[in-house]
mmCIF file of the N, C-alpha and C atoms, coordinates in Angstrom:
data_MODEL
# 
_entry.id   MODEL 
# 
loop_
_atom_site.group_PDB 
_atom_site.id 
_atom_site.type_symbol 
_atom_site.label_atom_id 
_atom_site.label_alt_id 
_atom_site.label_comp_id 
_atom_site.label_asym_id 
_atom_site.label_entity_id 
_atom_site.label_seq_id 
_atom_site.pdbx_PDB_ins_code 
_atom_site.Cartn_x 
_atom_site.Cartn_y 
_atom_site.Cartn_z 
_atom_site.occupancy 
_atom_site.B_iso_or_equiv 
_atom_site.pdbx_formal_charge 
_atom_site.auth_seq_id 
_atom_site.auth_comp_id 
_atom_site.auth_asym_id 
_atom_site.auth_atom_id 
_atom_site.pdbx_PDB_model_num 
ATOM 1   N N  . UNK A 1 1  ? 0.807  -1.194  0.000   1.00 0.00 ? 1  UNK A N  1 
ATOM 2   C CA . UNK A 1 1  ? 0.000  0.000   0.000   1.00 0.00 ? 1  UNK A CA 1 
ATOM 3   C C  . UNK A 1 1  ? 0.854  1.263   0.000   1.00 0.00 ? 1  UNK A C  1 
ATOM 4   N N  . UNK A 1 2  ? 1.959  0.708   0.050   1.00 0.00 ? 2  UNK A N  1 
ATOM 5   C CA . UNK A 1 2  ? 2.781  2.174   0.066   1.00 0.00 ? 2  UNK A CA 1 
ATOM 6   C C  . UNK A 1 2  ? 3.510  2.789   -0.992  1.00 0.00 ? 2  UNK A C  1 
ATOM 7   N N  . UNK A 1 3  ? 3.158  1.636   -2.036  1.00 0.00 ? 3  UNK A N  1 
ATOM 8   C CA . UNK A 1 3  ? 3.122  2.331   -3.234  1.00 0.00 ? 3  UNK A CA 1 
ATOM 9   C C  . UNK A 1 3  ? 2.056  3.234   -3.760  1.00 0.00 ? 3  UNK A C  1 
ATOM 10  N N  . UNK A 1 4  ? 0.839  3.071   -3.313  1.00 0.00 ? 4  UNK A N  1 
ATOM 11  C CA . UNK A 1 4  ? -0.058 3.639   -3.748  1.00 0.00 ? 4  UNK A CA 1 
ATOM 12  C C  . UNK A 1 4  ? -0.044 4.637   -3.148  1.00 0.00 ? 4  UNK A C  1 
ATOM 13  N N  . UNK A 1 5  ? 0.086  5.675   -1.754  1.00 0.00 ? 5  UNK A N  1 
ATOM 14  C CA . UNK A 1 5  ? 0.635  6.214   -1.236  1.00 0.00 ? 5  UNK A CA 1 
ATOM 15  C C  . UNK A 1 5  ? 1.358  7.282   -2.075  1.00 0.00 ? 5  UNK A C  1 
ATOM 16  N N  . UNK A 1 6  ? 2.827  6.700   -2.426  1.00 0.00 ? 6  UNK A N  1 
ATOM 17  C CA . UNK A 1 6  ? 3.643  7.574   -2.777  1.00 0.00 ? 6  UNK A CA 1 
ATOM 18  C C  . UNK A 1 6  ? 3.162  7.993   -4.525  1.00 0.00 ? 6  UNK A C  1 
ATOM 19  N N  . UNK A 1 7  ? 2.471  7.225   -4.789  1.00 0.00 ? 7  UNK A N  1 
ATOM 20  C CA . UNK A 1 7  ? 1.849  7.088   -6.336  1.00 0.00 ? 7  UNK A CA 1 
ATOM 21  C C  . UNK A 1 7  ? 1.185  8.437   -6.460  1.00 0.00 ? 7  UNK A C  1 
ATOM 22  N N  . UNK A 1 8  ? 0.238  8.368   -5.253  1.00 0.00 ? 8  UNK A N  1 
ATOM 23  C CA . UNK A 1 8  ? -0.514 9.494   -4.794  1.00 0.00 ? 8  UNK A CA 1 
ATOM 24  C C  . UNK A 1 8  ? 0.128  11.144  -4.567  1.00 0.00 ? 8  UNK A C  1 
ATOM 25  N N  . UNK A 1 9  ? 1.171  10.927  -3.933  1.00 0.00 ? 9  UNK A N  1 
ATOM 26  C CA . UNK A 1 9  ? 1.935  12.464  -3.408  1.00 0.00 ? 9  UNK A CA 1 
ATOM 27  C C  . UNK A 1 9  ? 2.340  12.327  -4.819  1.00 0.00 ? 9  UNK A C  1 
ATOM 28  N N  . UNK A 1 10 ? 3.153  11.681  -5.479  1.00 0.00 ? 10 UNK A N  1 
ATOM 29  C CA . UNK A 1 10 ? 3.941  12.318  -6.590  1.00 0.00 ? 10 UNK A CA 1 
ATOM 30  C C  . UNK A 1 10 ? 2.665  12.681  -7.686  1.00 0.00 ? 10 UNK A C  1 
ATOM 31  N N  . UNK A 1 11 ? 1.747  11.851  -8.003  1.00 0.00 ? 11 UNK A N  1 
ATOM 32  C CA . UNK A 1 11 ? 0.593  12.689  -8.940  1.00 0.00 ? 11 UNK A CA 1 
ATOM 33  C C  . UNK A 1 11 ? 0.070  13.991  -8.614  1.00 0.00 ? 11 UNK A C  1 
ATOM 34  N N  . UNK A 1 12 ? -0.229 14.132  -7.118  1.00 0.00 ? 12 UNK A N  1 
ATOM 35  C CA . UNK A 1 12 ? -0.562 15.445  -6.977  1.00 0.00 ? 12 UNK A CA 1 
ATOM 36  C C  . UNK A 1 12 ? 0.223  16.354  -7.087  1.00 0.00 ? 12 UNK A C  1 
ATOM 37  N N  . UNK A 1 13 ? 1.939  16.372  -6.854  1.00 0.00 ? 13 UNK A N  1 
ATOM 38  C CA . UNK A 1 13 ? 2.636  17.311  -7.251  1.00 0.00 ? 13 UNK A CA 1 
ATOM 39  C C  . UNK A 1 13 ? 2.595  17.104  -8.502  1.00 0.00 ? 13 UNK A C  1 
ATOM 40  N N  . UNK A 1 14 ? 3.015  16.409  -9.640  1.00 0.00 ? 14 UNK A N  1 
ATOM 41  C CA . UNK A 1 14 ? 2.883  16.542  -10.835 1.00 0.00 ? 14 UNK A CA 1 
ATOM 42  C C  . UNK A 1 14 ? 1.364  16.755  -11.683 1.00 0.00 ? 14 UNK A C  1 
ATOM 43  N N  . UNK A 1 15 ? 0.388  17.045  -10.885 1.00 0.00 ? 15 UNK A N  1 
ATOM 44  C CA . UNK A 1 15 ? -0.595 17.554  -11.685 1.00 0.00 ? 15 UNK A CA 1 
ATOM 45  C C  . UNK A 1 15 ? -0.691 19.097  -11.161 1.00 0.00 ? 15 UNK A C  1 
ATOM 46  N N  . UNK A 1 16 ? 0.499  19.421  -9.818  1.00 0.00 ? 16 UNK A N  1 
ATOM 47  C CA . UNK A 1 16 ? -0.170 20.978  -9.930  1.00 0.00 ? 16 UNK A CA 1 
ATOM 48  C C  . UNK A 1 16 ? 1.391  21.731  -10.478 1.00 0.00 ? 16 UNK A C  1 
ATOM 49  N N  . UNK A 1 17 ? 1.967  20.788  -10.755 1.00 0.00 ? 17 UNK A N  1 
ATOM 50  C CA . UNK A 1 17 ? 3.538  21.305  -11.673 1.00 0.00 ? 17 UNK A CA 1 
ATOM 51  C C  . UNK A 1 17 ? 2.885  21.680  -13.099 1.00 0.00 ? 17 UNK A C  1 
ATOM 52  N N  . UNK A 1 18 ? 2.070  20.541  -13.615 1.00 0.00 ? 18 UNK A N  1 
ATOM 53  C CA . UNK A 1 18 ? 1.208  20.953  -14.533 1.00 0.00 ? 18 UNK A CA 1 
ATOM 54  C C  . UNK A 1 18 ? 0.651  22.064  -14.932 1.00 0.00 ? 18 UNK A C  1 
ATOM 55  N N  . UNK A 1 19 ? 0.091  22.340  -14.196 1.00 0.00 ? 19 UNK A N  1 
ATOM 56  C CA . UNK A 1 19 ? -1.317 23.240  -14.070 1.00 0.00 ? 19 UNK A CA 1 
ATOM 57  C C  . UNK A 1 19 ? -1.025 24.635  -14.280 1.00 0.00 ? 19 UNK A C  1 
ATOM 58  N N  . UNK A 1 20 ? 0.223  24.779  -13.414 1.00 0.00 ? 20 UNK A N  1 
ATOM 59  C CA . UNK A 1 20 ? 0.963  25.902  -13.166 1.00 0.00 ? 20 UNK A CA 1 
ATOM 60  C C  . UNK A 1 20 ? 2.087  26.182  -14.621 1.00 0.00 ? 20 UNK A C  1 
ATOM 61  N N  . UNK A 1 21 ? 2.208  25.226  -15.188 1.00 0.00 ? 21 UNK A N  1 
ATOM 62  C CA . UNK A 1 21 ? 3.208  25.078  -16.473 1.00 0.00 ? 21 UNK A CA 1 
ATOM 63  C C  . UNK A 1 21 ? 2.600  25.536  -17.675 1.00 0.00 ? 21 UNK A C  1 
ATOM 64  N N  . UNK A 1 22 ? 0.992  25.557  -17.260 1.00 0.00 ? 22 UNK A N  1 
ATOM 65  C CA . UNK A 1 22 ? -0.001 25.825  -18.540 1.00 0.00 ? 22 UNK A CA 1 
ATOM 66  C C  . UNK A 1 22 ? -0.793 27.085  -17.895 1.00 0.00 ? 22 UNK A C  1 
ATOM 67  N N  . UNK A 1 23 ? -0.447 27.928  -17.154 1.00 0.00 ? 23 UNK A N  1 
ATOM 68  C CA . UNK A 1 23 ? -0.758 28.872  -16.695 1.00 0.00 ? 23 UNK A CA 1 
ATOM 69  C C  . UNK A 1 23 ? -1.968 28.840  -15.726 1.00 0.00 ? 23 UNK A C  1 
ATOM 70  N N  . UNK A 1 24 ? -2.546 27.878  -14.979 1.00 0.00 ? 24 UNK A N  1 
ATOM 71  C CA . UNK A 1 24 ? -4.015 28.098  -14.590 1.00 0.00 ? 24 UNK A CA 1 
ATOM 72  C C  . UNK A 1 24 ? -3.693 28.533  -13.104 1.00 0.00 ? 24 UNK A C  1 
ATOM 73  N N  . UNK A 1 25 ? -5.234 28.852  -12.672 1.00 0.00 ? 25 UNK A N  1 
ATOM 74  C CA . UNK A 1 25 ? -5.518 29.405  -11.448 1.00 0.00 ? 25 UNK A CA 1 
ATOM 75  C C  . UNK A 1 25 ? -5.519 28.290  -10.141 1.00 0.00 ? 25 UNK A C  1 
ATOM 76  N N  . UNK A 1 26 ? -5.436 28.741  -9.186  1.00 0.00 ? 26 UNK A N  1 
ATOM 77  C CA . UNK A 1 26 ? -5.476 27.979  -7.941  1.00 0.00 ? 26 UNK A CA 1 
ATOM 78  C C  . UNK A 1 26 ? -6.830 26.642  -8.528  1.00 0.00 ? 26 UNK A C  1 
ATOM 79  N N  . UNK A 1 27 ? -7.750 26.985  -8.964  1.00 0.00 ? 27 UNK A N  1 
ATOM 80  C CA . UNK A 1 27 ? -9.101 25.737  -8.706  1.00 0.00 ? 27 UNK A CA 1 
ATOM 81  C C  . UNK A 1 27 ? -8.091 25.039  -9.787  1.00 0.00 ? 27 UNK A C  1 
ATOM 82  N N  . UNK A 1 28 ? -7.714 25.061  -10.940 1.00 0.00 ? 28 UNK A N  1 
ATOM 83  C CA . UNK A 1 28 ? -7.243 24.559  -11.970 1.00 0.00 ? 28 UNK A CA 1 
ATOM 84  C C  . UNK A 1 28 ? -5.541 23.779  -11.654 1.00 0.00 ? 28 UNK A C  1 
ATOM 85  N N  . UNK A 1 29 ? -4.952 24.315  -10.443 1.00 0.00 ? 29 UNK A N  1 
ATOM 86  C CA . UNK A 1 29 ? -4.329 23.499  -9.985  1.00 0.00 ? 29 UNK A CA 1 
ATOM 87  C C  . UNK A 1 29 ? -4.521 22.257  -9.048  1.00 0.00 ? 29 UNK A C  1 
ATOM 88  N N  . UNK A 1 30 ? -5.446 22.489  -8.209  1.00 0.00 ? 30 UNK A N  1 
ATOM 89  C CA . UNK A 1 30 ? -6.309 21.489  -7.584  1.00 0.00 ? 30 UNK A CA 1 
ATOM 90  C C  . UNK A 1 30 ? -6.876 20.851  -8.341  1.00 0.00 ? 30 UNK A C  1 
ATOM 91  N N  . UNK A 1 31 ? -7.573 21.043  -9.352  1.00 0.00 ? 31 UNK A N  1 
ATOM 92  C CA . UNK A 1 31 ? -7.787 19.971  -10.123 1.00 0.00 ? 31 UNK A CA 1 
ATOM 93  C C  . UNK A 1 31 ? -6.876 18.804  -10.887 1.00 0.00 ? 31 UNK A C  1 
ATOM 94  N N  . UNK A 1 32 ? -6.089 19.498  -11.564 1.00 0.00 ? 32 UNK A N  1 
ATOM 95  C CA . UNK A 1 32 ? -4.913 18.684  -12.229 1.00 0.00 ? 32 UNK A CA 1 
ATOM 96  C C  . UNK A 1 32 ? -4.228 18.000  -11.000 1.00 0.00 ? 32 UNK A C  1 
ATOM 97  N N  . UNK A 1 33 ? -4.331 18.218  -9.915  1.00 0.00 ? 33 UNK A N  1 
ATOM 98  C CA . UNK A 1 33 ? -3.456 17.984  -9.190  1.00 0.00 ? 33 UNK A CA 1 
ATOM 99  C C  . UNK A 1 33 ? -4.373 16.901  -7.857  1.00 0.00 ? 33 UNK A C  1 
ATOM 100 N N  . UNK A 1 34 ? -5.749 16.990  -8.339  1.00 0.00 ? 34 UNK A N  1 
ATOM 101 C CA . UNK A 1 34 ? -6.544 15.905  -7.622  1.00 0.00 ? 34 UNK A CA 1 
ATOM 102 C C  . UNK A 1 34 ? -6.643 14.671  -8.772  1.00 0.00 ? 34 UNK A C  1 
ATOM 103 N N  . UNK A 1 35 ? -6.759 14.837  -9.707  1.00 0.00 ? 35 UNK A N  1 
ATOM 104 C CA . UNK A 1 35 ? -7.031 14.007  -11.399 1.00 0.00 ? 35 UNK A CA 1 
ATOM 105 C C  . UNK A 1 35 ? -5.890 13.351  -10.968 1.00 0.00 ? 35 UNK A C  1 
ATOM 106 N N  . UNK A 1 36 ? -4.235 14.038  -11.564 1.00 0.00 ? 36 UNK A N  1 
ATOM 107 C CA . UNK A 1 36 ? -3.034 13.008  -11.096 1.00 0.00 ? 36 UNK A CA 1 
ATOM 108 C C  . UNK A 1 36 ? -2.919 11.843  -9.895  1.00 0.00 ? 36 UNK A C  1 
ATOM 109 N N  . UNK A 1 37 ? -3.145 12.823  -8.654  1.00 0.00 ? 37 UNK A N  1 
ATOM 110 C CA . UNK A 1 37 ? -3.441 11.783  -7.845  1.00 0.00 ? 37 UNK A CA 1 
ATOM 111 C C  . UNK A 1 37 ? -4.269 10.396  -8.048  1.00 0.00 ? 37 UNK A C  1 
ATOM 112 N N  . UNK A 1 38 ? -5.448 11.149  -8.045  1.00 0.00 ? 38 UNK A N  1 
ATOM 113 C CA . UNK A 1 38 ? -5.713 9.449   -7.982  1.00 0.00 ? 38 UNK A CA 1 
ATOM 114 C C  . UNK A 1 38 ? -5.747 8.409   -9.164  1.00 0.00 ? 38 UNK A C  1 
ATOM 115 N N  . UNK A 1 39 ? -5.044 9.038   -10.541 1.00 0.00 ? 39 UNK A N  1 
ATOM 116 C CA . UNK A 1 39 ? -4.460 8.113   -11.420 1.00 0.00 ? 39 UNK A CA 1 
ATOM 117 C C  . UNK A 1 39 ? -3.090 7.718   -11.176 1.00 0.00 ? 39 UNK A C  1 
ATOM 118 N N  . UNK A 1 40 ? -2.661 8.063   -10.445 1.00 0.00 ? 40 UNK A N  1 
ATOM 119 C CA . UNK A 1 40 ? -1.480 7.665   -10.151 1.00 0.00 ? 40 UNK A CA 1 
ATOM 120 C C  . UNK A 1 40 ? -1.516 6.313   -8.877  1.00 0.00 ? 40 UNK A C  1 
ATOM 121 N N  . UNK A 1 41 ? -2.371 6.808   -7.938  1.00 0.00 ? 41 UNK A N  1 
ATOM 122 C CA . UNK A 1 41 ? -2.487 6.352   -6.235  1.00 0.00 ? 41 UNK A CA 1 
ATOM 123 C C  . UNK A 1 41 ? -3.865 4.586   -7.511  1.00 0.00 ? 41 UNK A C  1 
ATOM 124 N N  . UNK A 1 42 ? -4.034 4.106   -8.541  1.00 0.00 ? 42 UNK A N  1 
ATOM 125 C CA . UNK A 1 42 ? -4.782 3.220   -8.826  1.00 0.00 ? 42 UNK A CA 1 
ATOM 126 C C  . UNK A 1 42 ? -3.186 2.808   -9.347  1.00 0.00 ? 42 UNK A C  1 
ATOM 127 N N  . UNK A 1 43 ? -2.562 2.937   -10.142 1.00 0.00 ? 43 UNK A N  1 
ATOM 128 C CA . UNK A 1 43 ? -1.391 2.674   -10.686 1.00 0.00 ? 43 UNK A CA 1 
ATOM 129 C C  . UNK A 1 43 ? -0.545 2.178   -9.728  1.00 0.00 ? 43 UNK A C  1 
ATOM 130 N N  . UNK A 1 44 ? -0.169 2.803   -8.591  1.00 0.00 ? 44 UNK A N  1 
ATOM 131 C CA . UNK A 1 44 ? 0.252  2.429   -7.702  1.00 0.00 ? 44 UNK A CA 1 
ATOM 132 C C  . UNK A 1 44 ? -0.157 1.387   -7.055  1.00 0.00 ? 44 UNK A C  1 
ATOM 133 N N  . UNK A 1 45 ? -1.218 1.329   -6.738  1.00 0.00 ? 45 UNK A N  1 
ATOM 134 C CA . UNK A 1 45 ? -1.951 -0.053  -5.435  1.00 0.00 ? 45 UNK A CA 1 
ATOM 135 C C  . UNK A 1 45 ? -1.776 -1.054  -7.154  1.00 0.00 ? 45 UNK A C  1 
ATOM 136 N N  . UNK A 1 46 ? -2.322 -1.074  -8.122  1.00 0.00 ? 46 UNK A N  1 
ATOM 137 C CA . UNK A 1 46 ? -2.151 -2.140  -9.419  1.00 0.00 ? 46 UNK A CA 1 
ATOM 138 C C  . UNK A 1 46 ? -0.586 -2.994  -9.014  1.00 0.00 ? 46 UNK A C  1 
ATOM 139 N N  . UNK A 1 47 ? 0.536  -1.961  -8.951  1.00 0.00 ? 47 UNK A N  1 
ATOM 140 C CA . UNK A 1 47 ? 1.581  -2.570  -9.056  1.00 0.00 ? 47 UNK A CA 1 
ATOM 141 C C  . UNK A 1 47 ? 1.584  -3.017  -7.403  1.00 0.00 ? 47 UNK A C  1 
ATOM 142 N N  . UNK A 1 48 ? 1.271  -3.029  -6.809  1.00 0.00 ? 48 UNK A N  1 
ATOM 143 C CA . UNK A 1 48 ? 1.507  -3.129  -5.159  1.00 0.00 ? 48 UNK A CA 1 
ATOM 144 C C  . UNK A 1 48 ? 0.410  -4.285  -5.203  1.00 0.00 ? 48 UNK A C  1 
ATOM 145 N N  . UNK A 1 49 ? -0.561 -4.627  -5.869  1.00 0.00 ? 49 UNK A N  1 
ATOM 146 C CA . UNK A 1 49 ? -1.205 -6.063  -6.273  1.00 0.00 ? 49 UNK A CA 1 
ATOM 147 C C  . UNK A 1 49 ? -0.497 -6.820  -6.904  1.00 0.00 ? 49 UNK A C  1 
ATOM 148 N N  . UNK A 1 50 ? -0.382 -6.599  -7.978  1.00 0.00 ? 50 UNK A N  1 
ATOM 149 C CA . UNK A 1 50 ? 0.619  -7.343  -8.392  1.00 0.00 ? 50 UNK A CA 1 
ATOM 150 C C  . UNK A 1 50 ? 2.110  -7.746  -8.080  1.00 0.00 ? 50 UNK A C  1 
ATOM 151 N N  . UNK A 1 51 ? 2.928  -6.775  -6.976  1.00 0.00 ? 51 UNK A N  1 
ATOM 152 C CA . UNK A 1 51 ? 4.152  -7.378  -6.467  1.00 0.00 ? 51 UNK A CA 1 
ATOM 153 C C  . UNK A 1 51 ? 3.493  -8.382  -5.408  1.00 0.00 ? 51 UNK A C  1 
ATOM 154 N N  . UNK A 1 52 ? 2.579  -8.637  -4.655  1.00 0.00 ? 52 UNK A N  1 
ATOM 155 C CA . UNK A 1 52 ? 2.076  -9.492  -3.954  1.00 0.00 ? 52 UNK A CA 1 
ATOM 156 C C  . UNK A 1 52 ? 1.454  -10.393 -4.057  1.00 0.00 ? 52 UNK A C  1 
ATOM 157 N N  . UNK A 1 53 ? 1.045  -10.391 -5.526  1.00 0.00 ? 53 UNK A N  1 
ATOM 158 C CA . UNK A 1 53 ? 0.233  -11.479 -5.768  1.00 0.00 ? 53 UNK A CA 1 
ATOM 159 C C  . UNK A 1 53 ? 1.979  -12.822 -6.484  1.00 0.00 ? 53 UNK A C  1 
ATOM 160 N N  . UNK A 1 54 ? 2.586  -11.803 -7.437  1.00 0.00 ? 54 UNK A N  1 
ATOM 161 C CA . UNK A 1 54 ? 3.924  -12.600 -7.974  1.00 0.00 ? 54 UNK A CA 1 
ATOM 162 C C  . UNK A 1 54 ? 4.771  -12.764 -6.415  1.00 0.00 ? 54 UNK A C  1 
ATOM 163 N N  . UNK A 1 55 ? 4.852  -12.467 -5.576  1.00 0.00 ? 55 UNK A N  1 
ATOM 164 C CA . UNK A 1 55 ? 5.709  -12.415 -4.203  1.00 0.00 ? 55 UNK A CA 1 
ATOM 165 C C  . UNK A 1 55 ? 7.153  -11.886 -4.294  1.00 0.00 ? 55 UNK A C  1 
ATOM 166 N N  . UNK A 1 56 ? 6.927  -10.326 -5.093  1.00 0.00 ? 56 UNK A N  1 
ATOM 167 C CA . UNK A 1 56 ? 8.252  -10.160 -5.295  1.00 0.00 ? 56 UNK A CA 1 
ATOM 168 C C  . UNK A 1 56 ? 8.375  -8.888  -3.702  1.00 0.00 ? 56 UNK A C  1 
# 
């Protein structure tokens, strides 16, 4: 689970690195930066299933 976790912090900084890279406002960084998260924090727990299910 602690991949999903860190899956999580790094999407939300990289969706409001984003946001801010394409000029938007505070709501428009929270957004990009809630979106990343939790595509990142499913990506994360995926591989954190799968290292446990293979037993690596």
């Amino acid at each position: 689970m602690i991949l999903a976790a860190i899956g999580a912090i790094l999407g939300a900084i990289l969706g409001w690195v984003r946001a801010t890279k394409r000029g938007g406002n505070t709501a428009d960084k929270l957004q990009y930066a809630a979106a990343h998260g939790i595509a990142f924090l499913l990506i994360g727990y995926f591989i954190a299933l799968f290292m446990a299910k293979w037993g690596i």
